[in-house]
C-alpha positions as CSV (number, residue, x, y, z in Angstrom):
1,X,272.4,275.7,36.0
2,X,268.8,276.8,34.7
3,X,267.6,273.4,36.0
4,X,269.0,274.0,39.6
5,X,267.2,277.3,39.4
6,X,263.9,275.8,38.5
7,X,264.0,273.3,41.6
8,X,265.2,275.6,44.2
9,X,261.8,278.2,42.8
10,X,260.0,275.3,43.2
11,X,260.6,274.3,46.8
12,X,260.6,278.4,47.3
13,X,257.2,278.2,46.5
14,X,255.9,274.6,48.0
15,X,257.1,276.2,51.5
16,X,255.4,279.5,51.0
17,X,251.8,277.5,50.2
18,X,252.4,275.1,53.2
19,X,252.8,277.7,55.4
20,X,249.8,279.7,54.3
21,X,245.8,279.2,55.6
22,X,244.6,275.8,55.1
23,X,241.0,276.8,55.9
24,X,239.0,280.4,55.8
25,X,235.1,279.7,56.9
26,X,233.6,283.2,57.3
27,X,231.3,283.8,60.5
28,X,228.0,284.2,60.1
29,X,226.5,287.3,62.0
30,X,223.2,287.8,62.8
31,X,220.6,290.0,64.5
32,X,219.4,287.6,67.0
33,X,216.6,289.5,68.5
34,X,215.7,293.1,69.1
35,X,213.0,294.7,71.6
36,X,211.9,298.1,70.8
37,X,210.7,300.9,73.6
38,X,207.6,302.4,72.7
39,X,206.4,299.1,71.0
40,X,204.3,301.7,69.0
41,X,205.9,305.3,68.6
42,X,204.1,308.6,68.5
43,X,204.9,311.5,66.4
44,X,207.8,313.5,68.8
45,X,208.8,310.3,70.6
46,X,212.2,309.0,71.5
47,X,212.8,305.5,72.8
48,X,215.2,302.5,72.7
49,X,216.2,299.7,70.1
50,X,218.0,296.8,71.9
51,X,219.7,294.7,69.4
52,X,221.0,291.1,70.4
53,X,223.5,290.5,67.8
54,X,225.5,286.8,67.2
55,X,227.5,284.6,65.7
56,X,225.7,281.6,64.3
57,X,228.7,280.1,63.9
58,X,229.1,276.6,66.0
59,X,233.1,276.6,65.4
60,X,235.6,279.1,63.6
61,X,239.0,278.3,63.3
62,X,242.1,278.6,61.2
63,X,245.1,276.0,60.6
64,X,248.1,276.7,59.4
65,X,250.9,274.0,58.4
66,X,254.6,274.8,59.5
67,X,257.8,272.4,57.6
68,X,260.8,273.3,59.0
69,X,263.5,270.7,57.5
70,X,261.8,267.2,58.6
71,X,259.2,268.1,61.6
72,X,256.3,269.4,59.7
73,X,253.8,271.6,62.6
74,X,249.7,272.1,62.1
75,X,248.6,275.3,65.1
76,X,244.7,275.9,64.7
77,X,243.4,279.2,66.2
78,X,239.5,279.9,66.9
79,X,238.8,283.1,65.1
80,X,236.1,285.7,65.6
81,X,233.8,288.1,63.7
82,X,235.4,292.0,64.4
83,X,233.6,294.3,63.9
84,X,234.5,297.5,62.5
85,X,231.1,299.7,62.5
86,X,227.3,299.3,63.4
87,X,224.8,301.9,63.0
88,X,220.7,302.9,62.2
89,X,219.8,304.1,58.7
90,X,217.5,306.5,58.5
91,X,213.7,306.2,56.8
92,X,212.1,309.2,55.7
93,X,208.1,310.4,55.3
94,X,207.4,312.1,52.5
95,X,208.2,315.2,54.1
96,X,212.2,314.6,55.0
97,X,210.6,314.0,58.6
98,X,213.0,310.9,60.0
99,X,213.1,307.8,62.1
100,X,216.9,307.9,63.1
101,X,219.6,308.0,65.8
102,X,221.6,309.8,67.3
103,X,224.1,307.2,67.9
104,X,226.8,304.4,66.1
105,X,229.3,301.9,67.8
106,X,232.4,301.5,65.8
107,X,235.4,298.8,66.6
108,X,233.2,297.0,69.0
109,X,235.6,294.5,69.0
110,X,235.4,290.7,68.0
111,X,232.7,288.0,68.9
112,X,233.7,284.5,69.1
113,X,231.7,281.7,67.7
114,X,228.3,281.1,69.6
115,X,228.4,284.2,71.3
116,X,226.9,287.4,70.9
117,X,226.5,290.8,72.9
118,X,223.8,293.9,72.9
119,X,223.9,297.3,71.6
120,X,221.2,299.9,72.4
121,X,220.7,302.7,70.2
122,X,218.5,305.6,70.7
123,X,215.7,306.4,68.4
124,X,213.4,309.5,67.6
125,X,210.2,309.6,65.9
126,X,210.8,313.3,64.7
127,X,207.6,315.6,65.5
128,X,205.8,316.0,62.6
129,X,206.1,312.4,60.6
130,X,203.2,310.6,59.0
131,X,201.7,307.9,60.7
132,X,203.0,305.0,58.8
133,X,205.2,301.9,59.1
134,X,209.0,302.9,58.5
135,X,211.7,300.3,57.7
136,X,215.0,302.1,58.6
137,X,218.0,299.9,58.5
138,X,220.8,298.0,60.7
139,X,224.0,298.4,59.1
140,X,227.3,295.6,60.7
141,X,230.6,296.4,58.7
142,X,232.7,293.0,59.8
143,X,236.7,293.2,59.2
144,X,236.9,291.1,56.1
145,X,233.8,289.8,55.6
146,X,230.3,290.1,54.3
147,X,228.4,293.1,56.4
148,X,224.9,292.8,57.5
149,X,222.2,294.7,56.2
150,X,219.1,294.2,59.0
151,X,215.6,295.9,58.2
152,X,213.9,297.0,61.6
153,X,210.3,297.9,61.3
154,X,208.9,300.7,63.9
155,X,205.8,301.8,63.5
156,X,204.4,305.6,63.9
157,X,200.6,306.1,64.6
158,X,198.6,309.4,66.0
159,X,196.2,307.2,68.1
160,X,195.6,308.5,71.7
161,X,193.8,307.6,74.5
162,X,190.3,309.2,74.4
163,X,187.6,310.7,77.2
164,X,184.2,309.5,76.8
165,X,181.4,310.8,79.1
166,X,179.9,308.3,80.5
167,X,177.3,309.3,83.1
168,X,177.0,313.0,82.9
169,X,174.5,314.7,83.5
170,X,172.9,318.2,81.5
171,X,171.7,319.4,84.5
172,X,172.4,319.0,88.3
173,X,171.2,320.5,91.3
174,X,172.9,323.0,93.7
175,X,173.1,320.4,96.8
176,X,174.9,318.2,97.9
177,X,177.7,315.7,95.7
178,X,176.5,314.6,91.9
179,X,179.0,311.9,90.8
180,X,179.7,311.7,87.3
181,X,181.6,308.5,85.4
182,X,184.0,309.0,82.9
183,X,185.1,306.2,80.7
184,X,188.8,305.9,79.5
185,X,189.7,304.1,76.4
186,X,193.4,303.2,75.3
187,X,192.7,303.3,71.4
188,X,196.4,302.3,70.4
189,X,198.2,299.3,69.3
190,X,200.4,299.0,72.9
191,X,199.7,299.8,76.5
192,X,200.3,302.8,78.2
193,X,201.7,303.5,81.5
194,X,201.3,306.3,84.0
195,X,197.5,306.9,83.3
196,X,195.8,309.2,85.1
197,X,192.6,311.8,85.0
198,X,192.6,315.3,85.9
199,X,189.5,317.3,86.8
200,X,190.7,321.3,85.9
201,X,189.7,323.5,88.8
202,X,187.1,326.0,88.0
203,X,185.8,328.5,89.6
204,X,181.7,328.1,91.1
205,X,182.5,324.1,91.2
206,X,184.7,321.9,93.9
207,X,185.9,318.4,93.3
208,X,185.8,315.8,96.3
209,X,189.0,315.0,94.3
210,X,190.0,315.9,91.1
211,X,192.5,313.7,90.4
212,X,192.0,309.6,89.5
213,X,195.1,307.7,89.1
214,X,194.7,304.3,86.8
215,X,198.4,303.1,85.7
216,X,198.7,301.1,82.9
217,X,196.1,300.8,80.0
218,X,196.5,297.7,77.8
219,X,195.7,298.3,74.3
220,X,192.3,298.3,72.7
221,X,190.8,298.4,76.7
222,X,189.2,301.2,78.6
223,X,188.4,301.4,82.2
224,X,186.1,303.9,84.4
225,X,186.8,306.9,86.5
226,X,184.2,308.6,88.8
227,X,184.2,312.4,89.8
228,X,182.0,313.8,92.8
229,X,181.4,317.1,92.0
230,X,180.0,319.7,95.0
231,X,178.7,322.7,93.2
232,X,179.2,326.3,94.7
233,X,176.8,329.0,92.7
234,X,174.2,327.9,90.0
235,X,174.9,328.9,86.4
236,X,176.5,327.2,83.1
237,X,179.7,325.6,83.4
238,X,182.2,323.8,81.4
239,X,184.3,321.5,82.8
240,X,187.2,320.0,81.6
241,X,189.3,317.1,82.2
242,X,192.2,315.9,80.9
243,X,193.9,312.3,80.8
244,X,197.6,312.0,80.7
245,X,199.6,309.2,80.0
246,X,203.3,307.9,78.8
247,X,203.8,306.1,75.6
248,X,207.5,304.5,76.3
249,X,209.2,308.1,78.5
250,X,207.4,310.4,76.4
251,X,204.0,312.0,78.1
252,X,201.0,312.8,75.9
253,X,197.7,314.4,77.1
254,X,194.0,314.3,75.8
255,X,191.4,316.4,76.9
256,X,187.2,316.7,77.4
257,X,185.1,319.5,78.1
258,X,181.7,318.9,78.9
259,X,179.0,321.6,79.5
260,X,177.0,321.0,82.5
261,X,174.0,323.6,84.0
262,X,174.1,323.8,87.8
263,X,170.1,324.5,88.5
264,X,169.0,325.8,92.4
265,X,166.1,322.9,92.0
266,X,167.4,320.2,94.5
267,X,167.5,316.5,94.4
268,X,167.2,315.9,98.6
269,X,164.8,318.4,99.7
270,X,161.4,318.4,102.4
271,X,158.2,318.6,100.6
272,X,155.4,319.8,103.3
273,X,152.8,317.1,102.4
274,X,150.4,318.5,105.2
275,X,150.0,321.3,107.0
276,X,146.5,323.2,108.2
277,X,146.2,327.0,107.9
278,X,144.8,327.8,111.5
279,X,144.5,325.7,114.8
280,X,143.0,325.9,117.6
281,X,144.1,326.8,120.9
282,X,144.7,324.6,123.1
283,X,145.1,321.7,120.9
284,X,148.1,319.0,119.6
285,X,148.2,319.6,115.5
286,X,149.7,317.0,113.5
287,X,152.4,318.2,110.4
288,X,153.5,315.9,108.0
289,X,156.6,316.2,105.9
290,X,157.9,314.2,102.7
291,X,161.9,313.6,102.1
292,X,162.8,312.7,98.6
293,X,166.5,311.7,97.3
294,X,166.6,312.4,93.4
295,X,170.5,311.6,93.6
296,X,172.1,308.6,91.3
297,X,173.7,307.4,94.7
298,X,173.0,307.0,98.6
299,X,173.2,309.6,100.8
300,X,173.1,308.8,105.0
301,X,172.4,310.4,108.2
302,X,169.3,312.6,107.2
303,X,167.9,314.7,109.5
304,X,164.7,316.5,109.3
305,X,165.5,319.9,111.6
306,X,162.1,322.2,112.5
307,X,163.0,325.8,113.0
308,X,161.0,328.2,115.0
309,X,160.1,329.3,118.4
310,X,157.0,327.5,119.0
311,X,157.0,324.0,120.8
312,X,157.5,321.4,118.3
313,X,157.8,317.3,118.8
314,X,160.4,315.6,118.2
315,X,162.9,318.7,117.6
316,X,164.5,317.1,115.1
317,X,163.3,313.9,113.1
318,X,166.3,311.7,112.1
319,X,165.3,309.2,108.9
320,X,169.1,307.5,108.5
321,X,170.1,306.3,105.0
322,X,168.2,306.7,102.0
323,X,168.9,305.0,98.4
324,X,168.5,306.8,95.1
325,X,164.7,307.8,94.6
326,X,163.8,306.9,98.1
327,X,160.6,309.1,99.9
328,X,160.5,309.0,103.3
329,X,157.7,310.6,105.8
330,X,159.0,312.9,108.6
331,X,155.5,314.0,111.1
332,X,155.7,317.1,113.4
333,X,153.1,318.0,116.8
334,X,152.6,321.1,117.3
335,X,151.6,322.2,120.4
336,X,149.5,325.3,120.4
337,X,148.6,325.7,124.3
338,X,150.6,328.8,124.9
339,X,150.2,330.5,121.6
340,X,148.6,333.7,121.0
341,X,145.0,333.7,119.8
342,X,145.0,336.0,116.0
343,X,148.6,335.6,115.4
344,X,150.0,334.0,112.9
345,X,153.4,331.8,113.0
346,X,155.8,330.6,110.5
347,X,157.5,327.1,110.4
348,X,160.3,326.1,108.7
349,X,162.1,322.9,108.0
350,X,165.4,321.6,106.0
351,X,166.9,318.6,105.5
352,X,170.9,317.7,106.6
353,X,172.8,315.0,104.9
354,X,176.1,313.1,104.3
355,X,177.3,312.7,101.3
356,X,180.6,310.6,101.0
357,X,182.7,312.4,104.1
358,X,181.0,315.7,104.0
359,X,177.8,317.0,105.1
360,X,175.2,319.3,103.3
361,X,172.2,320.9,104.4
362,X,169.1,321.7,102.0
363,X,167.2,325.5,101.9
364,X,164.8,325.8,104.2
365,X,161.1,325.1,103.6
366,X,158.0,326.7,105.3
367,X,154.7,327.7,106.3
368,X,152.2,330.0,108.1
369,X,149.3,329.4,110.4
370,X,147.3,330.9,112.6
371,X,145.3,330.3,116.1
372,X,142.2,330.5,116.6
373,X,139.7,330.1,119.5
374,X,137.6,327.4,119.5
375,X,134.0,329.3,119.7
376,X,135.6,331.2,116.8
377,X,136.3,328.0,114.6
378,X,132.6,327.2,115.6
379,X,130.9,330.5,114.2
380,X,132.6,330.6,111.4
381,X,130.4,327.5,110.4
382,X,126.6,328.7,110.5
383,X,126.0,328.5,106.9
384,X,127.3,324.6,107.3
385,X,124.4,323.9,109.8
386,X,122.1,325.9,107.8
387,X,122.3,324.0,104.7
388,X,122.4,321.2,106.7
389,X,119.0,321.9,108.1
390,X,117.2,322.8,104.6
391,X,118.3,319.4,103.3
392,X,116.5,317.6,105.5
393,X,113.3,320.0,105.5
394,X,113.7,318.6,101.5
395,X,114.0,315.2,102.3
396,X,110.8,314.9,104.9
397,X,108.7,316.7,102.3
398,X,110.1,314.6,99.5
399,X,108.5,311.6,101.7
400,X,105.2,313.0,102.8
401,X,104.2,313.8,99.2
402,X,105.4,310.0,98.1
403,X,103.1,308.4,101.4
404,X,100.6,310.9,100.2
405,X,100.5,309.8,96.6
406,X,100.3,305.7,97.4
407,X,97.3,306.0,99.9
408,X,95.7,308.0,97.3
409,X,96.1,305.2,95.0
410,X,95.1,302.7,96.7
């Protein structure tokens, strides 16, 4: 009897082995790859981590062994890697201030062998943190098996993009445009998108256009912007521009200010280079003018305009284009036929420009003169003949003494 009882626990317990797992192989997760948006965070910025996670496993599968009476049965199934929970560990500063999410995936369902999927979590660089490289953590939990513990390193820096001045002038005069250059430099680690410059308006100064538009901004590179700047009333200013940009979807700003004097002295202006005090009646007079451009760039269609109510030739003395530091000559007639003898008249003369598409005119510059009759002119000159006259009474008796002086020798 006890021997009976001792076979029939034995088969009991052959069948229940037989029919069990002939083969476990655990799946191997891993984080395949992951792409982080900002490359580079700032201190207040969210972005994304895309995680590509799989399973390394070529082949999973699990056979199980069926004996019923004589047939004996052997079903393999492919089995997966479930997963139960995946979420972002936090990493502090010293100052509690985090790198986390806001967000975890749990029963994300089973991955076969060889396959994988992505999960996206959002991440925030809370406002505050220390610049520093964080390592906050991955964490899988997988049904049954080993979970996955995945360091992630995201990196927090303060670095901006800076303003330098790079052609700005102290001082500039009241006339005309003065361009200014402006040199924008990307200081951090990744590129930045969405760059652009802003001039802030101000009252006593007008932009051509205040605002410069770049884009993107690799890293370590810097590219420059130009201003034209058409100033309204002389006195000190400061102007101020700002540069805004987007690390990842987060905007940041940087700002310059710059004092700059606006002076009434001006850099295209006529210089009267000739111009007699009286003339006489009757007679063409010649004036002679100088044009300068002290600008840093080109300006075109200069026009030397006379104003008065005398007869002047040409009426209006066009010169065309002139480059930085160019002088150009601009000459006047006068014609003084019908002019009163004893009076005296006035001249003036400014310049017109263009400058980029608008047009500028300079303050006027002038002078007096008066007309005189010719017997006049001649009597106011009697001392002129006088001396005239004495110098050569001089030089005859200079000669008759020397003529005396060698005959006496001889």
């Amino acid at each position: 009897m006890r021997i009976r009882f001792i076979l029939v626990l034995g088969i009991l317990l052959i069948s229940i082995l037989v029919t069990s797992q002939s083969c476990v192989s655990d799946p191997s997760v891993i984080i395949y790859d992951y792409e982080l948006t900002p490359s580079v965070f700032m201190p207040g910025d969210s972005g994304t981590l895309k995680l590509t996670i799989k399973n390394a496993e070529a082949t999973n599968t699990v056979s199980k062994t069926t004996v019923s009476g004589p047939s004996t049965t052997v079903t393999t199934d492919t089995v997966g890697a479930i997963f139960t929970k995946i979420w972002l560990v936090s990493a502090s500063d010293k100052n509690d201030k985090l790198i986390k999410s806001t967000i975890d995936y749990e029963d994300s369902g089973e991955l076969a062998p060889s396959a994988s999927f992505d999960v996206t979590f959002d991440i925030i660089a809370e406002n505050g943190i220390i610049e520093n490289l964080y390592f906050p953590y991955i964490k899988i939990n997988l049904e049954s098996y080993t979970d996955v513990s995945f360091p992630i390193p995201i990196k927090v820096s303060n670095t901006s993009v800076d303003i330098i001045p790079e052609s700005v002038p102290s001082k500039i005069s009241l006339s005309g445009e003065t361009e200014i250059t402006l040199n924008i430099v990307n200081n951090r680690e990744n590129s930045v998108d969405g760059v652009s410059v802003i001039a802030e308006e101000i009252d006593g100064i007008d932009y051509v256009s205040n605002n410069v538009f770049i884009g993107t901004l690799d890293s370590d590179s810097s590219e420059d912007v130009s201003f034209s700047i058409v100033p309204q009333n002389i006195g000190i200013y400061n102007l101020t521009f700002k540069v805004e940009f987007k690390n990842g979807d987060n905007f940041h700003n940087s700002e310059l200010s710059v004092p700059i004097e606006i002076t009434q002295n001006y850099d295209v202006a006529p210089v009267i280079y000739s111009f007699p005090k009286t003339f006489i009646k009757g007679e063409t007079s010649d004036i002679r003018l100088e044009v300068y451009n002290a600008k840093t760039e080109s300006i075109s269609g200069v026009l030397v305009v006379p104003s008065s109510n005398i007869s002047i030739s040409p009426s209006k003395y066009f010169i065309g284009s002139m480059d930085p530091d160019d002088v150009f000559s601009a000459s006047f007639d006068i014609d003084t036929k019908d002019l009163d003898v004893g009076k005296n008249y006035t001249i003036d003369f400014k310049v017109s420009f263009k400058q980029g598409d608008s047009y500028y005119e300079t303050e006027s510059v002038g002078s007096t003169f008066s007309v005189l009759k010719l017997s006049e002119k001649q009597s106011t000159n009697p001392l002129v003949y006088l001396l005239i006259l004495v110098f050569f009474i001089i030089i005859i008796y200079i000669l008759i003494r020397f003529f005396k002086k060698r005959r006496i020798s001889k």
